[in-house]
Structures are given as structure tokens and as C-alpha cells.
C-alpha positions as CSV (number, residue, x, y, z in Angstrom):
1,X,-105.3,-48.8,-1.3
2,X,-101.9,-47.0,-0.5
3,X,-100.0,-49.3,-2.8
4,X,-102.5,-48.7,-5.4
5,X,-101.7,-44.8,-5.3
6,X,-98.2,-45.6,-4.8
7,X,-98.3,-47.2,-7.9
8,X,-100.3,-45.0,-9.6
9,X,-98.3,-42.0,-8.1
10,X,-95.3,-43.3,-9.6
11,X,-96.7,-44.7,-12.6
12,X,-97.7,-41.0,-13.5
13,X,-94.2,-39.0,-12.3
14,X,-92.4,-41.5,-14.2
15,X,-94.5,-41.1,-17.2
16,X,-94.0,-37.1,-16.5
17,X,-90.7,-38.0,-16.8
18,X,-90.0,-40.0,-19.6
19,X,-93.0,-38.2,-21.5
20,X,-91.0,-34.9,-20.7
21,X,-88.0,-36.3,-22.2
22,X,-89.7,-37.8,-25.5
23,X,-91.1,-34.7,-26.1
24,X,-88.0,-32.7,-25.8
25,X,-86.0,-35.1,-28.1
26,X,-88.9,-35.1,-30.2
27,X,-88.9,-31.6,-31.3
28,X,-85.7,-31.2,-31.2
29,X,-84.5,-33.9,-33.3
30,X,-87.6,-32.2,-35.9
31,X,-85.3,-28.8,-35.0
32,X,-82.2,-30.0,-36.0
33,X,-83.6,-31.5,-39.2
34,X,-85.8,-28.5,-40.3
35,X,-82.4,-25.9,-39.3
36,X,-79.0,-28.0,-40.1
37,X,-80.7,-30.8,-41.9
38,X,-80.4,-34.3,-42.2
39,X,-77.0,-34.9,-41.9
40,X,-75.9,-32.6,-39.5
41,X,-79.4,-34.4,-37.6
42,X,-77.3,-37.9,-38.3
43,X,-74.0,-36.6,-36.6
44,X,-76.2,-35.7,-33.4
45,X,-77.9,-38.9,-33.6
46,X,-74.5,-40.5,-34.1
47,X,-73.2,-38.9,-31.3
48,X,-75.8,-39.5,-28.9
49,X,-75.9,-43.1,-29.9
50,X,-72.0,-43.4,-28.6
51,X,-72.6,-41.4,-25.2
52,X,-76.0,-43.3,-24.9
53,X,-74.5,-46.8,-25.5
54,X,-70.9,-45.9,-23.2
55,X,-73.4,-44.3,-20.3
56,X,-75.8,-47.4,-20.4
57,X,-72.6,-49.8,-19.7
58,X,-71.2,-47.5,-17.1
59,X,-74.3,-47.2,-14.5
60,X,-77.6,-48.9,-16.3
61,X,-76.5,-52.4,-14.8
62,X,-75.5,-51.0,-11.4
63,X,-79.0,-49.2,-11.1
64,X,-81.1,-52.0,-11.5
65,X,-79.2,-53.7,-8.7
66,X,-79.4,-50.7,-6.6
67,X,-83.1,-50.3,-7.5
68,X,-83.6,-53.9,-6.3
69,X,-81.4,-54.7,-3.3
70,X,-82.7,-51.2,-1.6
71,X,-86.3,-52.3,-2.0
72,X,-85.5,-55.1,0.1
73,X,-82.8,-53.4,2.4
74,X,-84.1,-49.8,2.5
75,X,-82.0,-49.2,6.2
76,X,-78.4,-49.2,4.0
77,X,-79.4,-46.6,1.4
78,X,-77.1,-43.7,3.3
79,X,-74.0,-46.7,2.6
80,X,-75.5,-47.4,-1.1
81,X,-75.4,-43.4,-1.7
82,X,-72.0,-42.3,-1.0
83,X,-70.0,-46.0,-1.5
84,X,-72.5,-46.4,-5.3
85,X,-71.6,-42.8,-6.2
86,X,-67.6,-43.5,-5.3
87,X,-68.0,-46.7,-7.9
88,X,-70.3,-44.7,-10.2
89,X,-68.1,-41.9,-10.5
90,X,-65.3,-44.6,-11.4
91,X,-67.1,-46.7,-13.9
92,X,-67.9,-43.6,-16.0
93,X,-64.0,-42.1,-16.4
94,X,-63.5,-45.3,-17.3
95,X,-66.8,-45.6,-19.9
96,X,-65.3,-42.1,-21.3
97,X,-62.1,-43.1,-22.0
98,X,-63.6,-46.4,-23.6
99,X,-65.7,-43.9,-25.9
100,X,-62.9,-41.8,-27.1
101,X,-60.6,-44.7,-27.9
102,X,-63.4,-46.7,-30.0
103,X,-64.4,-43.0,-32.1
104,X,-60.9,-42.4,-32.5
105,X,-60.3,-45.7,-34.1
106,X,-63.5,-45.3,-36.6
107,X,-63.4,-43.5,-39.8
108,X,-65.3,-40.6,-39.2
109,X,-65.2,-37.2,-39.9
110,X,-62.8,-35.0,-37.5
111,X,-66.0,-32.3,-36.7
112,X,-68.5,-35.9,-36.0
113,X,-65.1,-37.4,-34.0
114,X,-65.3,-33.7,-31.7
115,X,-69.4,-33.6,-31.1
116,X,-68.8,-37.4,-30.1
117,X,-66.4,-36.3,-27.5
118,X,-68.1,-33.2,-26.2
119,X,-71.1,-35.3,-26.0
120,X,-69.7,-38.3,-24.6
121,X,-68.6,-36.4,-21.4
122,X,-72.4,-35.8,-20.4
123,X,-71.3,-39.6,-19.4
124,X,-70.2,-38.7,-16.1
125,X,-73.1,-36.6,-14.5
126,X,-75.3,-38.7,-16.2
127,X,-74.4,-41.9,-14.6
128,X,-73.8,-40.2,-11.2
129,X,-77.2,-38.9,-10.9
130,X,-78.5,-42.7,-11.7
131,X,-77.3,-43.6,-8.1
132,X,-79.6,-40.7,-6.4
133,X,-82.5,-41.8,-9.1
134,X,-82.4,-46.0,-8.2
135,X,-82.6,-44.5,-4.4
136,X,-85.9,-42.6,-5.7
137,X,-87.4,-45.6,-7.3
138,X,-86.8,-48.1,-4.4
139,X,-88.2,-45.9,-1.8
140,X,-91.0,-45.4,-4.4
141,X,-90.3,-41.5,-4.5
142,X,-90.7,-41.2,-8.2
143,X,-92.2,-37.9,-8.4
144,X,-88.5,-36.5,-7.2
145,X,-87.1,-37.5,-10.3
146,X,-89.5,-35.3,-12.5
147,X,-89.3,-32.5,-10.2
148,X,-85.5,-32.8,-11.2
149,X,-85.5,-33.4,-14.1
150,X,-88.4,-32.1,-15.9
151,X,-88.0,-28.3,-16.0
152,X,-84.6,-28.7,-16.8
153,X,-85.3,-30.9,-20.3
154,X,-87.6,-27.8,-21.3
155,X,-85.1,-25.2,-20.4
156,X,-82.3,-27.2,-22.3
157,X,-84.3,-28.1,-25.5
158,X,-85.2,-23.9,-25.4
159,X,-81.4,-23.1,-25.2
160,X,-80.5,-25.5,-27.7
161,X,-83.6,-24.0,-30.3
162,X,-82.1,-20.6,-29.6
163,X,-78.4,-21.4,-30.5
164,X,-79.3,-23.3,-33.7
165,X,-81.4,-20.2,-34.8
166,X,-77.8,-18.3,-33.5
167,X,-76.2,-20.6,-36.6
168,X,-74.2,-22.7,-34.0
169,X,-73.4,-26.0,-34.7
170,X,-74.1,-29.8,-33.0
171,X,-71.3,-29.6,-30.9
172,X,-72.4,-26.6,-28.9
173,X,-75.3,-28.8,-28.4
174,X,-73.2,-31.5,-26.9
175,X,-71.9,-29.2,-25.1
176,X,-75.5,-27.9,-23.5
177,X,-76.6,-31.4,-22.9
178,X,-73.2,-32.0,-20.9
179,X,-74.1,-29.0,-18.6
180,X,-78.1,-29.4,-18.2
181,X,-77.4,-33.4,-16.5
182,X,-74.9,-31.8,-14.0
183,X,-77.6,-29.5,-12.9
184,X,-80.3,-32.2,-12.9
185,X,-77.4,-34.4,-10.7
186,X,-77.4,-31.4,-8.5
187,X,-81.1,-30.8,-7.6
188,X,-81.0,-34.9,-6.9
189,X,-78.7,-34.2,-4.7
190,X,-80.1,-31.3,-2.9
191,X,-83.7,-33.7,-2.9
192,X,-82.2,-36.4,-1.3
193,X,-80.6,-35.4,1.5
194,X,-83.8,-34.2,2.7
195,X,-84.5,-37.9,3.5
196,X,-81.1,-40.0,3.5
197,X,-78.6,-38.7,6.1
198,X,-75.0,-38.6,3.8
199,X,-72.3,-40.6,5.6
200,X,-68.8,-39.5,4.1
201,X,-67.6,-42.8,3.9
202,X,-66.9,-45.6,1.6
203,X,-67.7,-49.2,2.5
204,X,-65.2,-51.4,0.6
205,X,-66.9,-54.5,1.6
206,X,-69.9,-52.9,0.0
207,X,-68.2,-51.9,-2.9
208,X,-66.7,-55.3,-3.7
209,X,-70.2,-57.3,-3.2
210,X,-71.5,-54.8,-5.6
211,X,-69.0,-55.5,-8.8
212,X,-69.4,-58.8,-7.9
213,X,-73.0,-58.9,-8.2
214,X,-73.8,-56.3,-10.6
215,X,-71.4,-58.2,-12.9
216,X,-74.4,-59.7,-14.5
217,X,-76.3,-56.5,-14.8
218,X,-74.2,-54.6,-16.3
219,X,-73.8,-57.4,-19.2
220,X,-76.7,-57.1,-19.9
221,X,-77.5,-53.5,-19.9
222,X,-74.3,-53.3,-21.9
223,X,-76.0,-55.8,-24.5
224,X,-79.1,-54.3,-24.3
225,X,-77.5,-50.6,-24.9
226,X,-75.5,-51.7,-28.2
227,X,-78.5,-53.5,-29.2
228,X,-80.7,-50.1,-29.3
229,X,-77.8,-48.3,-30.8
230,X,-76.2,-51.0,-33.3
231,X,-78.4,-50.0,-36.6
232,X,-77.2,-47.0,-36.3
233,X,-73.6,-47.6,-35.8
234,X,-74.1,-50.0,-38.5
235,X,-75.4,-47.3,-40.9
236,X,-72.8,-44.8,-39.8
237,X,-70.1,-47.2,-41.1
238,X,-71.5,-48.6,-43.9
239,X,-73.6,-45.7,-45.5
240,X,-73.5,-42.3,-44.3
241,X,-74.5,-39.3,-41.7
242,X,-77.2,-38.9,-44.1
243,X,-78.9,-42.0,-43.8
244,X,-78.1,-41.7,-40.2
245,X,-80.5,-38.8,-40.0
246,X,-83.5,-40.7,-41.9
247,X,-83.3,-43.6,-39.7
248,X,-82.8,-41.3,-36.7
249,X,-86.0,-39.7,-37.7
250,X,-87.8,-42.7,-38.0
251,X,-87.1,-44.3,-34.8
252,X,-87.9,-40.9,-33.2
253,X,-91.5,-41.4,-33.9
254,X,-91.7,-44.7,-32.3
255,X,-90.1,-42.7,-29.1
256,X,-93.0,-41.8,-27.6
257,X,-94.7,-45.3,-26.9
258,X,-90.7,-46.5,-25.8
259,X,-91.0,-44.1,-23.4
260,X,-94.5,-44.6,-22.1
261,X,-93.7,-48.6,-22.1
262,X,-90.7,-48.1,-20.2
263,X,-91.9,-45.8,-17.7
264,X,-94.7,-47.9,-16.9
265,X,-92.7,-51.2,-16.3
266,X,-89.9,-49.5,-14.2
267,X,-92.9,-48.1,-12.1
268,X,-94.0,-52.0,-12.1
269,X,-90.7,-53.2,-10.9
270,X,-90.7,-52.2,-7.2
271,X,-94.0,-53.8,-7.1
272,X,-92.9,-57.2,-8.9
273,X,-89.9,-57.5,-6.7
274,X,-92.2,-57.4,-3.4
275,X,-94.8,-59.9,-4.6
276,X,-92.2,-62.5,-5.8
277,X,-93.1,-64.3,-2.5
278,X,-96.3,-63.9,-2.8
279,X,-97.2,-66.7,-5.7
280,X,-97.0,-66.9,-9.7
281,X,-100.8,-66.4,-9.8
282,X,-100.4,-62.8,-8.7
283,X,-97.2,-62.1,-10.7
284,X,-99.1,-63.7,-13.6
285,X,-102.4,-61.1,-13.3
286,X,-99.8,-57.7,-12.6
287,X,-97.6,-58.9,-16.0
288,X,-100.3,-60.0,-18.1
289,X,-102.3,-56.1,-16.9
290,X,-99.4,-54.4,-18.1
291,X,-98.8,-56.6,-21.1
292,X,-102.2,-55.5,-22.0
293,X,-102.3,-51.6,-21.3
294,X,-98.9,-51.3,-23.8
295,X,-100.8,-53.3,-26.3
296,X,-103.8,-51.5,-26.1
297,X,-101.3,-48.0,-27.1
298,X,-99.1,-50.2,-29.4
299,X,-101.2,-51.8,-32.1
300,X,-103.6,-49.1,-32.8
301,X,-99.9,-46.8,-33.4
302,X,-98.9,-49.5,-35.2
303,X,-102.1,-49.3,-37.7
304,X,-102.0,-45.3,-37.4
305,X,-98.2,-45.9,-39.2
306,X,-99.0,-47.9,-41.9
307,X,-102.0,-46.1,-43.2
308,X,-99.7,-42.0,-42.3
309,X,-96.8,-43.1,-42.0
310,X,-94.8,-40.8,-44.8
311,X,-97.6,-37.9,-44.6
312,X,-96.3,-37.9,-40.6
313,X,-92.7,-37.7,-42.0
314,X,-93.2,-35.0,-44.4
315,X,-95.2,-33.4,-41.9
316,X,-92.5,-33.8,-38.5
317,X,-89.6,-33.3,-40.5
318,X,-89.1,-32.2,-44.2
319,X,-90.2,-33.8,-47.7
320,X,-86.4,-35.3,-48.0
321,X,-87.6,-37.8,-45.3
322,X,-90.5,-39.2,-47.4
323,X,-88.1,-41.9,-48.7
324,X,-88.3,-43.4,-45.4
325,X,-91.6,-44.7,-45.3
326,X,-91.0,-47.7,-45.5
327,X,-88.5,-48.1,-43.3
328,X,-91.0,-46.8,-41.3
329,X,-93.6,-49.2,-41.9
330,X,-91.2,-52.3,-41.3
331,X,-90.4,-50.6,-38.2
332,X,-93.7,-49.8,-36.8
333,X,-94.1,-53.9,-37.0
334,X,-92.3,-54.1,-33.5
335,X,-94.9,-52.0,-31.2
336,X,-96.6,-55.6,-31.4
337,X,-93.7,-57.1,-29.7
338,X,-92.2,-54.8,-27.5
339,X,-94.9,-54.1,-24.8
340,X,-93.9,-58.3,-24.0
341,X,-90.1,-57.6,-24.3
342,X,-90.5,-54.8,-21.6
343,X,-92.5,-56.1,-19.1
344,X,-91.0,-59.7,-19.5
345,X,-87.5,-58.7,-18.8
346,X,-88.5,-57.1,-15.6
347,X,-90.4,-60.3,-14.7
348,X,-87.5,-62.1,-15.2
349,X,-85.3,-59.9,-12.9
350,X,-87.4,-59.6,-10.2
351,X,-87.7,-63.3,-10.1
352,X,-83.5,-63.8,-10.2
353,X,-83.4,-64.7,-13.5
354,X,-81.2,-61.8,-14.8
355,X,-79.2,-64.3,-16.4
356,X,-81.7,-65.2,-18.9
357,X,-82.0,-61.3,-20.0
358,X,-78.6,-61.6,-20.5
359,X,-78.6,-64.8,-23.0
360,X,-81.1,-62.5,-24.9
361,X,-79.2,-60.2,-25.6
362,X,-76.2,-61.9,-26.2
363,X,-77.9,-63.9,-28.7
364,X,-80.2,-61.2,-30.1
365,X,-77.8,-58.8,-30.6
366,X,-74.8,-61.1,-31.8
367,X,-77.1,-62.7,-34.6
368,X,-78.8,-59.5,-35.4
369,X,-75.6,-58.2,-36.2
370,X,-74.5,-60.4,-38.6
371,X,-77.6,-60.4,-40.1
372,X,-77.6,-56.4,-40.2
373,X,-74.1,-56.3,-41.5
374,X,-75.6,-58.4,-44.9
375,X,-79.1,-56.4,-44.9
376,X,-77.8,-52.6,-44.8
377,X,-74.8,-53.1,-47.1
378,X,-77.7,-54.6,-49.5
379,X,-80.5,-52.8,-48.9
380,X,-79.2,-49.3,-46.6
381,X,-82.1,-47.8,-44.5
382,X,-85.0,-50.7,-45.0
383,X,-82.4,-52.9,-44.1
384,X,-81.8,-51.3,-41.1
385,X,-85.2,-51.4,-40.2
386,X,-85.6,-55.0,-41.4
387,X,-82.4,-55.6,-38.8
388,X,-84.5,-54.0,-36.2
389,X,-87.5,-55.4,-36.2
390,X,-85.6,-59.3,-36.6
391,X,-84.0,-58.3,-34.0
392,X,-87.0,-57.3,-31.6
393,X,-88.9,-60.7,-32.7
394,X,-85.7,-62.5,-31.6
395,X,-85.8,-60.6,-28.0
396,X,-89.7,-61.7,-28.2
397,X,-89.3,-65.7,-29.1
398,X,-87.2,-66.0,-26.3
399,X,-88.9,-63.6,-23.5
400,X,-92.1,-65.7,-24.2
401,X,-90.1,-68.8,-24.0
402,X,-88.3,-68.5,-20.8
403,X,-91.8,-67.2,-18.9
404,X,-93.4,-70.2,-19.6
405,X,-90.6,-72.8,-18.7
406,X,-89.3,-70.8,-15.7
407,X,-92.3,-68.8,-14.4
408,X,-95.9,-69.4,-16.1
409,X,-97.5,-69.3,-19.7
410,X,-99.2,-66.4,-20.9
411,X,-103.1,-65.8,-21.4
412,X,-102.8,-64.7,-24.7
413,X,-106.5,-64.3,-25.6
414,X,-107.3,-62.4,-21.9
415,X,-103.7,-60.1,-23.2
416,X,-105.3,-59.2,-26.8
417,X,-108.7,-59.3,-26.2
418,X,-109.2,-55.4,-25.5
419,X,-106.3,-54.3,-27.6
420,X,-107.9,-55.9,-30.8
421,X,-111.7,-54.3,-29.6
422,X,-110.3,-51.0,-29.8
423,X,-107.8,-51.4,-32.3
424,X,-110.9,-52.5,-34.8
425,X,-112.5,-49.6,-34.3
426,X,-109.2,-47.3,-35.2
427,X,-109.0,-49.3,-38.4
428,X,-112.3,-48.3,-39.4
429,X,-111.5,-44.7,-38.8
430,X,-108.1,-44.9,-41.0
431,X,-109.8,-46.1,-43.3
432,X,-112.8,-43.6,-43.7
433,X,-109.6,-41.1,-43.2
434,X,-107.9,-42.2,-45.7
435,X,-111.0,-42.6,-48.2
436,X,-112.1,-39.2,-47.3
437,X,-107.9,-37.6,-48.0
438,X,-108.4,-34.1,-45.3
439,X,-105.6,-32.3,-44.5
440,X,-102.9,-34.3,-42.0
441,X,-102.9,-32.4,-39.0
442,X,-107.3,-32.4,-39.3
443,X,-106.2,-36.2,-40.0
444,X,-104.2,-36.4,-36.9
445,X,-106.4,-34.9,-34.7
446,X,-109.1,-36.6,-35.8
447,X,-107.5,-40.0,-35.0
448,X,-106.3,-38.9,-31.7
449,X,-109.9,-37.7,-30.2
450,X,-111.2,-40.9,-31.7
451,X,-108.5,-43.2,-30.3
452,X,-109.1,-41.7,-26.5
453,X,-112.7,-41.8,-26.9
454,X,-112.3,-45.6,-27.5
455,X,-110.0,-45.8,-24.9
456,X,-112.3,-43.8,-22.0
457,X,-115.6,-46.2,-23.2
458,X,-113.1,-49.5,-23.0
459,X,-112.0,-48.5,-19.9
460,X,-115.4,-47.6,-18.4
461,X,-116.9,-51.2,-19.7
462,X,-114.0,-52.9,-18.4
463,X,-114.7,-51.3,-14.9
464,X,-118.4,-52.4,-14.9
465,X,-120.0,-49.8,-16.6
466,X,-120.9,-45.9,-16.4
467,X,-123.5,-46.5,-13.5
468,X,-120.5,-48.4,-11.0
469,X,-117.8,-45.6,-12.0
470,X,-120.2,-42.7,-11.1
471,X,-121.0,-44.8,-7.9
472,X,-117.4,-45.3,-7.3
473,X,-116.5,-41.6,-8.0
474,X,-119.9,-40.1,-5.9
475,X,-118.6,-42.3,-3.0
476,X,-115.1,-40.9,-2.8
477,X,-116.4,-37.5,-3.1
């Protein structure tokens, strides 16, 4: 029962969290393209795709492996803290440096060069405070991070609102991003020495084992980052800001299930990790659960796309970004792959086979870049899309592939049994919807309510019925 609410506790801050953080670049990115306008939207996205992809390869790697080795060893966090922050605080000069060389070398624009400099130096808190946030998630302390970080993402996205409406530009919002993560890095750090007793020193030793072993994590966090980012860079270089912006907006949309998908398998991860010795039956039920909740959010969004898809575009954004509804479309495709790339990569870690994650995206990304290279100089945004989704079917053959020769096949039938139930009945109501043509936001609501209804009645047959969920609820109160 307490690891139930332990994972349900986490489950939930994380989903806080990342839910917090969707929201925020949600309506900002609609800000920015409804005040600047599309291209001034692509030179943010542009931006933010360099600092994201430079911060991923500076500290994503080094936090799984924190994340992991402290859930086993939880008596050397106080060692982790201060000796991971000295080599954090390293890695991400060095990440910066990397990022201004590479933009300097590119042919853009001198005012896109500056916001991807001011930007790129949100790098350094951002990757610090990923040290004191892998030491919340082993010790299953989730709820610190939103407490951190929450409050701040809605007082930044209000600052940045209010100095677009001033008529300042994208680089003062680099420059407020920069300075809203070095207050979230200091709240971490005033909420974990409440727990963790600092020791000023640095453990060399320590600090060696941990390049040496996080040498394979951050390969493939540094694959995995490019691989999110590399349409984009792609587009920047061989089409424009503007068509930055459309695709931008696009993969905005899809943000929110990413973000729900991703806080729900890094809440599963502690939990993987510790039942690794406890048989593939068990590991097999907990991935193939999870598997099934994403799917169960993914395929009904996917159908909700192709039947709204450019009224939701007009509707978020501006009428300039109808012509991307069908990149849009060819996007949505992945939601029915990704809730298996997510969980199945963190399977595969917990399970020592990080090595595996990183042949997938060596191969993903080094194949979907050729192939992107050919599509977008043909075929501009919907081949960008096109790129992505090849490229998330890639990641999905090979997920599948390595589960079942190295861990256990997948139920598929007990995976998409529920998701197909309720994502029968959405179709039904897009199409009376659609036949019916009311006005989008009576549309969207409309599908929402009908969507959770499903869900609440799935969920309460699934559990045995209304009569043993009032029993169960009657017998707590």
C-alpha cells in the first residue's frame, strides 16, 4: 500500500510538473505567434531547440545515472550532491561554449545568432539544478520538484506576456528564461538541504567512476536530444524561421501527451529499477499497465487530430497556420508509437541495457537524417513531419525488438484492448461532430467531457464495477 501511494504520489507531482510546464510553453508559444508572429515564433523555437539539445548533452545522461545508482545506494547522496554538482557545473561551461561555436558557424541571422546565445546560457542553471532533481526522484520526493518549479513557470510565462505586450523582442525572453531556472536551482537547493546534510567536499574517486560510467548515458541522451531537435535544425537550414514557426506550432500541440507520457514513465522508473530482481513476470505486468494508460490518452488524440486538426490551428494560433494541417496529421501518426518508445527505454535501463537505447538512437537518428535531409529540401514542412514520424516508427521497430529478445514479448491484445474500447466510442462522437459542423471551442469541449466520461466508466469496469468501487471507497472512509 505505501508504494502504491508512493507511486501514485509521484506519479501526480510529476505530472504537476511537467503538466505545469506544457501549459506554460503552450500558451506562450500561441503568445509569441499571435504578438511577433510566426517567424519571430521560429527564432524562439530555434533558439530553444540549441539550448534544449546543448543542456540535454550536458546533464540528461548524468541524471539518469544519478537517478539510478542513488536508488540503490541512497547513504552517498550528500557525496553525489556536492562531487555531481562540481562535474555538472563543468560539463555545462563546456556544453555553452560547444553551443556558441556550432551557431557561430551556421548561417543565421546576427539578431537569431544573439537570442541563441542569451538563451543558451539558461544551460548552466539548468543542468545544475538536474543534480538536486535526480536526488528528488531516487528518494521518491517528487512533489519537491513541483513545489520548485511550478510557481516559478507561471510567474515566468506572466513576465514574458507582459514584455511582449511592452514590444520587446525574443531575446529579452531568453534572457527571462535564463534567470527564472537560477531561481528554481535555488529553491532546490534551499529544499534539499532540509534532508541531505551538504559535505563541502569533492570525491575524485567519485567523480572519475561517474564519467566513466555515465559515458554511455550521456550518448544516448545526447542522441536522443538531437533526435527531438534535428527537424527543426533541419528546417532552419534548409527553409526558413518561418517554416520553423509552423512546425514549431505543430509539435506544440502534441506537447501535452509528451509531457504526460514522460512524467508517468520517469515516475515508473524508481519502481522498475527495484523490481529488476524480482522476475520478468512482474516487470512485464508494470510495463505492459503503463504501455496501456498512454495508449488509452494517445489514440483517441490521435483521432481528435485528424478529424480538428487545422480548425485547432486556426483556433491556437492564427489562420497563417492552417497550411499546416497536414503536417499535422502525418505527425499526430506517432502518439500510436510513442507511449512504447517511452516506457520501453526505461525498461531497458533499469534492466542494464542502456546500450541498446543507445544503438537506437544512433541508428534512428543517423538514418532519419539522411532521409530528412532528401524529404524537407523536397517537400519543406510535411517532410519534416514525414522525417518525424519515420523516425519515431524506427525508435518503435527496434524498442519492440530488443524487449522481446532480451527481456519478454509484449501482450499486445491485453495492451490495446481498452485503448481501442474507448477510442471507438470517440470516433463515433467525431464523427456526429463533424456531421453536425458547431462552433470549435463547443466542438472541443464537447469532445473533452465525452472523452473523460469514457474514461471514468472504463476505469470503473475495469476495477469490477460501480458496486466494488463504492465498497472500496465506503471502506476507506
Amino acid at each position: 500500500m505505501v508504494e502504491k501511494y508512493k507511486l501514485i504520489s509521484n506519479s501526480f507531482s510529476m505530472l504537476v510538473n511537467r503538466l505545469a510546464q506544457s501549459i506554460t510553453a503552450f500558451v506562450l508559444t500561441a503568445a509569441i505567434a499571435r504578438t511577433l508572429g510566426a517567424e519571430a515564433l521560429g527564432q524562439y523555437l530555434l533558439a530553444y531547440s540549441y539550448y534544449f539539445i546543448f543542456v540535454g548533452i550536458a546533464s540528461q545522461g548524468l541524471k539518469v545515472l544519478f537517478t539510478r545508482e542513488l536508488a540503490h545506494e541512497p547513504q552517498k547522496t550528500s557525496v553525489y550532491l556536492m562531487s555531481g554538482t562540481w562535474l555538472q557545473l563543468i560539463f555545462s561551461f563546456l556544453s555553452y561554449g560547444a553551443l556558441v561555436f556550432v551557431v557561430f558557424l551556421l548561417p543565421y541571422s546576427s539578431k537569431t545568432s544573439i537570442v541563441c546565445y542569451i538563451m543558451g546560457l539558461t544551460i548552466i542553471p539548468f543542468a545544475l539544478s538536474n543534480v538536486t532533481e535526480a536526488i528528488f526522484q531516487a528518494k521518491e520526493k517528487m512533489h519537491l520538484i513541483a513545489i520548485a518549479t511550478v510557481p516559478v513557470y507561471v510567474l515566468r510565462l506572466l513576465i514574458m506576456i507582459w514584455a511582449m505586450q511592452l514590444k520587446y523582442g525574443i531575446e529579452y525572453l531568453g534572457a527571462i528564461l535564463f534567470f527564472s531556472e537560477t531561481l528554481i536551482l535555488v529553491i532546490e537547493w534551499i529544499l534539499i538541504t532540509r534532508f541531505v546534510k551538504i559535505q563541502w567536499q569533492i570525491d575524485r574517486v567519485l567523480v572519475w567512476n561517474i564519467i566513466k560510467n555515465a559515458r554511455t548515458f550521456i550518448a544516448i541522451e545526447a542522441m536522443a536530444v538531437v533526435s527531438s531537435r534535428i527537424q527543426i535544425l533541419i528546417l532552419s537550414l534548409l527553409g526558413n524561421e518561418f517554416l520553423v514557426g509552423l512546425f514549431g506550432g505543430i509539435v506544440q500541440l502534441l506537447q501535452p501527451f509528451l509531457i504526460i507520457a514522460n512524467s508517468i514513465t520517469v515516475a515508473m522508473f524508481p519502481r522498475l529499477s527495484k523490481v529488476v530482481d524480482q522476475g520478468r513476470e512482474k516487470q512485464q505486468r508494470i510495463t505492459e499497465s503503463f504501455i496501456e494508460i498512454l495508449l488509452t490518452m494517445g489514440l483517441p488524440l490521435f483521432l481528435g487530430l485528424l478529424f480538428f486538426g487545422r480548425d485547432l490551428l486556426i483556433f491556437i494560433y492564427h489562420p497563417t497556420f492552417a497550411q499546416g494541417s497536414l503536417a499535422l496529421s502525418i505527425s499526430a501518426v506517432a502518439l500510436l508509437f510513442l507511449p512504447f518508445i517511452r516506457t520501453l527505454c526505461y525498461l531497458l535501463v533499469a534492466n542494464h541495457y542502456e546500450i541498446v537505447n543507445l544503438r537506437e538512437v544512433v541508428i534512428t537518428t543517423t538514418l532519419g537524417s539522411l532521409a530528412g535531409v532528401a524529404l524537407v529540401s523536397q517537400y519543406q514542412l510535411a517532410g519534416a513531419a514525414i522525417m518525424s514520424l519515420l523516425m519515431t516508427i524506427l525508435g518503435f521497430s527496434q524498442y519492440v525488438y530488443f524487449t522481446y529478445t532480451l527481456l519478454f514479448p509484449l501482450n499486445f491484445w491485453r495492451i490495446f484492448r481498452r485503448p481501442l474500447i474507448i477510442s471507438t466510442l470517440m470516433l463515433v462522437v467525431f464523427l456526429i461532430l463533424k456531421k453536425i459542423n458547431l462552433d470549435f471551442l463547443l466542438t472541443l469541449i464537447i469532445a473533452t467531457s465525452s472523452y473523460i466520461l469514457f474514461f471514468v466508466f472504463l476505469t470503473i469496469y475495469a476495477l469490477g464495477g460501480i458496486h466494488v468501487v463504492l465498497e472500496k471507497i465506503l471502506r476507506k472512509v
